[in-house]
N, CA, C and O atoms as a GROMACS GRO file, in nm:
protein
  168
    1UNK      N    1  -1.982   0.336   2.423
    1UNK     CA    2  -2.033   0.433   2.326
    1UNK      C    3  -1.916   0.492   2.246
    1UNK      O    4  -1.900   0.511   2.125
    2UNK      N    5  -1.846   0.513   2.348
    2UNK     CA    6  -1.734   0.592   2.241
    2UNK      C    7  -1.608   0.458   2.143
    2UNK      O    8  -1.522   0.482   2.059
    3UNK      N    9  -1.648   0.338   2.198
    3UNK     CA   10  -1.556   0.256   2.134
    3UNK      C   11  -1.626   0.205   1.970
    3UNK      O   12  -1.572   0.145   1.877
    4UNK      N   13  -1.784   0.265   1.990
    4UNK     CA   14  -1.857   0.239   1.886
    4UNK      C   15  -1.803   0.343   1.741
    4UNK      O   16  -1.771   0.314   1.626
    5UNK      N   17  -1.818   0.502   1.832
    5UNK     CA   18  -1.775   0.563   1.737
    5UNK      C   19  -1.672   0.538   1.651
    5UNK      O   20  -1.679   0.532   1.528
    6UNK      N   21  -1.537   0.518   1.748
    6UNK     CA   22  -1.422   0.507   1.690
    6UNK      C   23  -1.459   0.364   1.616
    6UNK      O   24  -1.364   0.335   1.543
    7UNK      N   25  -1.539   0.285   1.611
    7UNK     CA   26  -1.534   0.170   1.536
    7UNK      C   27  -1.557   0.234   1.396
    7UNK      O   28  -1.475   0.217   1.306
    8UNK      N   29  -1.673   0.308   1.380
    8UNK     CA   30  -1.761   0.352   1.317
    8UNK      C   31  -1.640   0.430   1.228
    8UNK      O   32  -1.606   0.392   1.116
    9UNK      N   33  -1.601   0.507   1.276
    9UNK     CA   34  -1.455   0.614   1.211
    9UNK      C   35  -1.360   0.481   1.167
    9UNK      O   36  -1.392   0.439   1.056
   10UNK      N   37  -1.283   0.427   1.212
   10UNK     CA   38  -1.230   0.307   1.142
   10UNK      C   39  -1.282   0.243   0.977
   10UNK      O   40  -1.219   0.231   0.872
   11UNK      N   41  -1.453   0.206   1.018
   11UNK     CA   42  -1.492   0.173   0.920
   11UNK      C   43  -1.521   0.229   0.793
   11UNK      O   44  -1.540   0.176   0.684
   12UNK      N   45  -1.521   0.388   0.841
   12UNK     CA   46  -1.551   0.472   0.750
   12UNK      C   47  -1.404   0.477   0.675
   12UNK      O   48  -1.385   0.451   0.556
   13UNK      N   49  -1.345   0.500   0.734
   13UNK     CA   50  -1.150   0.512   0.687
   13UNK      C   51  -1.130   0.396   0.558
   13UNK      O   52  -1.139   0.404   0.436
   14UNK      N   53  -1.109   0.320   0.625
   14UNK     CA   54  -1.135   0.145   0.555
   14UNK      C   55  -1.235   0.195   0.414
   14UNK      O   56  -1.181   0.226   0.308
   15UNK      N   57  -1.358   0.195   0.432
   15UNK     CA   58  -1.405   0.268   0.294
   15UNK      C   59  -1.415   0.291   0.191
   15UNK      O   60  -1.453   0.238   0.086
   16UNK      N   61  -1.341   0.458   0.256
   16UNK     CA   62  -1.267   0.546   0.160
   16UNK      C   63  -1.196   0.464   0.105
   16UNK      O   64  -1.217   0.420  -0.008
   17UNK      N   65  -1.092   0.428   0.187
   17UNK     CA   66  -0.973   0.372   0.123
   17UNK      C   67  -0.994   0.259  -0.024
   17UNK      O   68  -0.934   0.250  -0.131
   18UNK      N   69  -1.094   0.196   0.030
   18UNK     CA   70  -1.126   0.084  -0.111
   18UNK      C   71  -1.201   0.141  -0.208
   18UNK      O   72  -1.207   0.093  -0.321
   19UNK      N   73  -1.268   0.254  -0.169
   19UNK     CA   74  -1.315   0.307  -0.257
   19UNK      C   75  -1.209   0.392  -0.389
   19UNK      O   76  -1.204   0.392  -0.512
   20UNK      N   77  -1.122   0.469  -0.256
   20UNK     CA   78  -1.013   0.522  -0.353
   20UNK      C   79  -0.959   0.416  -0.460
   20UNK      O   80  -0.970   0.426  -0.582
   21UNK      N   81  -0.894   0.309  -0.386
   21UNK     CA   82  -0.799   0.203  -0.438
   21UNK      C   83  -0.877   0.148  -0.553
   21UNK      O   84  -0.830   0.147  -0.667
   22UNK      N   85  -1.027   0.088  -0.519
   22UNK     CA   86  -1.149   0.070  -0.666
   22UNK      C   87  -1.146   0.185  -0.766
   22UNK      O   88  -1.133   0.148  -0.882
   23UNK      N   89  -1.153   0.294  -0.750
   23UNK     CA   90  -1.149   0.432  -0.814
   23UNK      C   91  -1.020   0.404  -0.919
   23UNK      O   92  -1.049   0.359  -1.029
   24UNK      N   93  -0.906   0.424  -0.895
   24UNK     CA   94  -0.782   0.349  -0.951
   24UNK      C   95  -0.740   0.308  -1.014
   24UNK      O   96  -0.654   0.348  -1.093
   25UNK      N   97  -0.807   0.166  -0.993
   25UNK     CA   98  -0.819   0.029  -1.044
   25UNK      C   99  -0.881   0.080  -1.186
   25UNK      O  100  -0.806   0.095  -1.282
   26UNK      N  101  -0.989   0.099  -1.192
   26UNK     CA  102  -1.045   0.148  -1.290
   26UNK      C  103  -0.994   0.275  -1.407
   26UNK      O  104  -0.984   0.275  -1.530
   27UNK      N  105  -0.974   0.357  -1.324
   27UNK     CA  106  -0.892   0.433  -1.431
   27UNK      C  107  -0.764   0.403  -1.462
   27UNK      O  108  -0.701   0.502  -1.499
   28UNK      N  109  -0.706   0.306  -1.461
   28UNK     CA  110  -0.595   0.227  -1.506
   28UNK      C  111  -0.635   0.151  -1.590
   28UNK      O  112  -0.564   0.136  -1.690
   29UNK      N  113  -0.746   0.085  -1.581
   29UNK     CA  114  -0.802   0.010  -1.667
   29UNK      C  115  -0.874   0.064  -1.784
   29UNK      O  116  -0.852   0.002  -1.888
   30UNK      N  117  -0.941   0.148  -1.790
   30UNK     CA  118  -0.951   0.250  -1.888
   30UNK      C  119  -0.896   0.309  -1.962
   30UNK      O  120  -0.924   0.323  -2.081
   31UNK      N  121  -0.744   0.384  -1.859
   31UNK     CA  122  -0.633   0.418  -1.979
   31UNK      C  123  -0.527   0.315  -2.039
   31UNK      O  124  -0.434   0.342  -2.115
   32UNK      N  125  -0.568   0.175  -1.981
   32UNK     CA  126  -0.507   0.056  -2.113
   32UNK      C  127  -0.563   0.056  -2.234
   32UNK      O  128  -0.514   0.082  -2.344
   33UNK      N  129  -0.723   0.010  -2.186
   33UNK     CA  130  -0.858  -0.027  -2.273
   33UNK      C  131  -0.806   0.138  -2.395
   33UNK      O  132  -0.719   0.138  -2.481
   34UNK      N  133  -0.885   0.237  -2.360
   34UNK     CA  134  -0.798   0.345  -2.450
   34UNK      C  135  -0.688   0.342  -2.517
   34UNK      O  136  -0.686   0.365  -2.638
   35UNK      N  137  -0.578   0.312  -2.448
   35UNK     CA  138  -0.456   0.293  -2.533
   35UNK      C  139  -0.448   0.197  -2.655
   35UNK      O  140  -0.413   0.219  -2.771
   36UNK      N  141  -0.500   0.056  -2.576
   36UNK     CA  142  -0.490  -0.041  -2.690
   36UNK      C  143  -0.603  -0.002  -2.786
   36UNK      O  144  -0.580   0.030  -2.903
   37UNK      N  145  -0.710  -0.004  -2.740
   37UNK     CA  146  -0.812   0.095  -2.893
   37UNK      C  147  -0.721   0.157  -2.948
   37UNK      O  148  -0.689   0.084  -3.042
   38UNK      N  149  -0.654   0.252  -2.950
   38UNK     CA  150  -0.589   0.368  -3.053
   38UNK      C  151  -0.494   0.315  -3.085
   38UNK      O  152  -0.458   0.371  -3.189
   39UNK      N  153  -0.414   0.224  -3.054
   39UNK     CA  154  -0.302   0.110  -3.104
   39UNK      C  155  -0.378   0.029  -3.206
   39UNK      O  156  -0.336   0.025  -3.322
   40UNK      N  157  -0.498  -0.042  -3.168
   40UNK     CA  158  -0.520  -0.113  -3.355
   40UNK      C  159  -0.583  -0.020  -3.395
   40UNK      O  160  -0.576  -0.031  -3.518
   41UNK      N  161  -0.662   0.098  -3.361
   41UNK     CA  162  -0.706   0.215  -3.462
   41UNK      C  163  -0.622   0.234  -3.579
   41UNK      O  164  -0.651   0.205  -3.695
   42UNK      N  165  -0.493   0.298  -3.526
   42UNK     CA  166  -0.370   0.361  -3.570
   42UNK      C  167  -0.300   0.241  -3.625
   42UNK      O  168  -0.188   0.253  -3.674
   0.00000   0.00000   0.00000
């Protein structure tokens, strides 16, 4: 039982984490996409 939890907490950790790292990803990619827009705007 308790090796479940801690599985469970692991998996949750793991997650976050890709979630953060996806989160990221994206707003990096956004503030290119943005940049280069206002580069041939300008």
């Amino acid at each position: 039982m308790r090796k479940l939890y801690r599985f469970a907490n692991e998996a949750q950790r793991r997650f976050f984490l890709v979630t953060r790292v996806i989160v990221a990803v994206n707003l990096s990619i956004l503030m290119v996409a943005i940049y280069v827009i206002l580069k041939v705007i300008l």
